[in-house]
N, C-alpha and C positions, 0 to 999 in steps of 0.2 A: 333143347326145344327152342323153336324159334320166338326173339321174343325177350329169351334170359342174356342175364351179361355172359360175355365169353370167356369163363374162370378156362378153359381151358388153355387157352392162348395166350393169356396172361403167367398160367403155370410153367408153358413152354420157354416164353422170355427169361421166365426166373431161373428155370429149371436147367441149367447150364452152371458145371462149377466154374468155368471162368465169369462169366457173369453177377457171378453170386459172390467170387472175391472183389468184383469190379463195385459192386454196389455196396459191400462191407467197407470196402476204402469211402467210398462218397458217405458212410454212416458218422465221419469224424467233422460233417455239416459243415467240411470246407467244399470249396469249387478245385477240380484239380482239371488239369490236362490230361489229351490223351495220351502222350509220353508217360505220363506219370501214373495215370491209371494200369497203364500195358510195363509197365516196369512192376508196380506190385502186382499184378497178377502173371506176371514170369511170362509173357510173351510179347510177341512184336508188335511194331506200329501199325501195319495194315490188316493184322488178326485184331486188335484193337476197336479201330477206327469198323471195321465190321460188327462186332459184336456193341459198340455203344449206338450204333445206326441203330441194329431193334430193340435195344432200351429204349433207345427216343422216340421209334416208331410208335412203341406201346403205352407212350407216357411214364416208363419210368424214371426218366434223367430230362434233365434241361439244359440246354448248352449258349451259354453265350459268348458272342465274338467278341474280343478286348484287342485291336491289335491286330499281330499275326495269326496269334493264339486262340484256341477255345476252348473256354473250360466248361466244365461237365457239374454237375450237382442234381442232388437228389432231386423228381421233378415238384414233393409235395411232404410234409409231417407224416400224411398218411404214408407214403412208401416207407420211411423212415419205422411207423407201428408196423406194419407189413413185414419186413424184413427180421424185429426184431419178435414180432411172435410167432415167423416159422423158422427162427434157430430155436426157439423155446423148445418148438416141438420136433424138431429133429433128433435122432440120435446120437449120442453119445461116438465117435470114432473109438472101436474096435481098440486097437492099439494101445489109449490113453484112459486112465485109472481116471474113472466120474470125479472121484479127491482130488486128482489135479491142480496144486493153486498156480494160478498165473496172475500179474498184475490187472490185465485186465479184468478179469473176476473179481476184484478188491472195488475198483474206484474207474468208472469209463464215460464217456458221453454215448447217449442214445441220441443220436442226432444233436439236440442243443438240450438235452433234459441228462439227470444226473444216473447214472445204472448202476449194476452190478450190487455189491455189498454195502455200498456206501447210499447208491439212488436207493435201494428196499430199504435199511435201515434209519434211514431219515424219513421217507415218508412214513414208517412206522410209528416213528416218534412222533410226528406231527399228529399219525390219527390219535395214538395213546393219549396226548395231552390235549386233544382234543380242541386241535386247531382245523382241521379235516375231518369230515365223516365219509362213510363209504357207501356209493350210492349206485347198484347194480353196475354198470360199465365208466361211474366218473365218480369222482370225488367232489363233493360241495364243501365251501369253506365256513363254518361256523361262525355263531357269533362272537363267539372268545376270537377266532381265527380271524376274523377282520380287526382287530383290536393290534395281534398279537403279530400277523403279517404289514401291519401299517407302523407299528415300534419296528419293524425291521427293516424297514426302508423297501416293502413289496407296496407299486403301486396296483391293487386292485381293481378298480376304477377303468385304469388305461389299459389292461391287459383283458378287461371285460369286453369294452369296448374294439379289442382288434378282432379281423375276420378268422381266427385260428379256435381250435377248441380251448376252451378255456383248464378243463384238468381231466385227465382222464386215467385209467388205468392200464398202463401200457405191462405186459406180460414180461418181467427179467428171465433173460433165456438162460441163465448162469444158477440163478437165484433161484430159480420157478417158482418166484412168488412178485407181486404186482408192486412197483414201482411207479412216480409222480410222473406222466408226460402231459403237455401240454402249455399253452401261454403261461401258467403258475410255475410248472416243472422248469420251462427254459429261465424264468425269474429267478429262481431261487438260485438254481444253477452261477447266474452272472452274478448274483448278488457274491455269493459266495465266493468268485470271483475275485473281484474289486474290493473283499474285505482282505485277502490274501490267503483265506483259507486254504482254498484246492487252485490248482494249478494246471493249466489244458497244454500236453504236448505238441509239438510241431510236427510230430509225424505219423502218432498213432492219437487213438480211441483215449487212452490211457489216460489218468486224470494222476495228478500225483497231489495227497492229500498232504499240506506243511505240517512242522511239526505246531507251528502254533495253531494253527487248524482243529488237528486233534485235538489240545486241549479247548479248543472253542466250541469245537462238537460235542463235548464230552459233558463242558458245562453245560452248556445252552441245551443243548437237544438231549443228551443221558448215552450219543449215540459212540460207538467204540467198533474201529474196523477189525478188530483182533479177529482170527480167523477162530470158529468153533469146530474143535473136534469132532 
């Protein structure tokens, strides 16, 4: 109807499996080139360089010139949820046993927030001990939680204050169950970071949890990446 947003058009852009790897690569919230984009998704520079044209047409990608070069990134957080709640609800490939473990399943970035086994079960922890409450489509942080995120060196305050959502529940497509996105989710994320805990790959999604990590996690939060049978 005239009038509505164009969910159609917007499905078409996604709706493309080269596309759909191009913008899985842009989900590790670095900026990559189009070499680099068309090398992970197994084709050429000018099949490439066409297919990020209607990303960008559509607002999904942002490119900026450095130089010779231009690199490509997500255009917005939101494409980032977008992406990540329709692998949620995608199928399973044929092929591959739902049990499947892969490392990415274990411990990944959603954009700049933490996913997979590792993002759901921390944020679990947080609502359990009741640093978090659950609040129809976001999380509010408690009053124990302003106490208990400011002993953790999260500034609350400054990440209230930036123009991003503050926390929200982003759908884990692995997990199918709701993990921390937002200004709080990317916070905790670096915090953990700069403690040494988890560790962000150079070339994938993949977070690799230290071993001192684990037992940091284990104390601190109760949380254990052990896979359940």
């Amino acid at each position: 109807m005239d009038g509505e947003p164009d969910i159609a058009r917007l499905a078409r852009a996604i709706g493309d499996s080269t596309r759909i790897r191009m913008l899985n690569a842009l989900m590790e919230g670095r900026a990559l080139t189009a070499k680099e984009l068309a090398y992970g998704a197994g084709i050429g520079p000018a099949t490439a360089t066409s297919h990020l044209r209607k990303l960008e047409n559509e607002g999904l990608v942002l490119v900026t010139a450095q130089g010779r070069h231009k690199y490509f990134r997500l255009a917005s957080v939101e494409v980032a949820h977008l992406i990540e709640s329709l692998t949620a609800l995608a199928p399973q490939p044929r092929n591959a046993p739902p049990t499947a473990e892969h490392p990415i399943r274990a411990a990944r970035f959603c954009y700049d927030h933490l996913a997979g086994r590792l993002g759901t079960r921390l944020t679990e922890a947080l609502t359990a001990r009741g640093w978090l409450a659950i609040s129809d489509k976001t999380y509010t942080v408690t009053r124990k939680g302003e106490s208990q995120f400011a002993a953790f060196d999260i500034d609350l305050p400054a990440l209230r204050r930036s123009r991003r959502k503050f926390a929200y529940r982003c759908l884990d497509w692995s997990e199918r169950r709701d993990h921390l996105g937002g200004a709080l989710g990317a916070a905790i994320a670096h915090r953990l970071i700069d403690l040494g805990w988890i560790e962000k790959s150079r070339r994938s999604r993949v977070i690799t949890v230290t071993n001192s990590g684990r037992r940091a996690l284990a104390k601190a939060f109760g949380v254990s990446l052990e896979h359940d049978e």
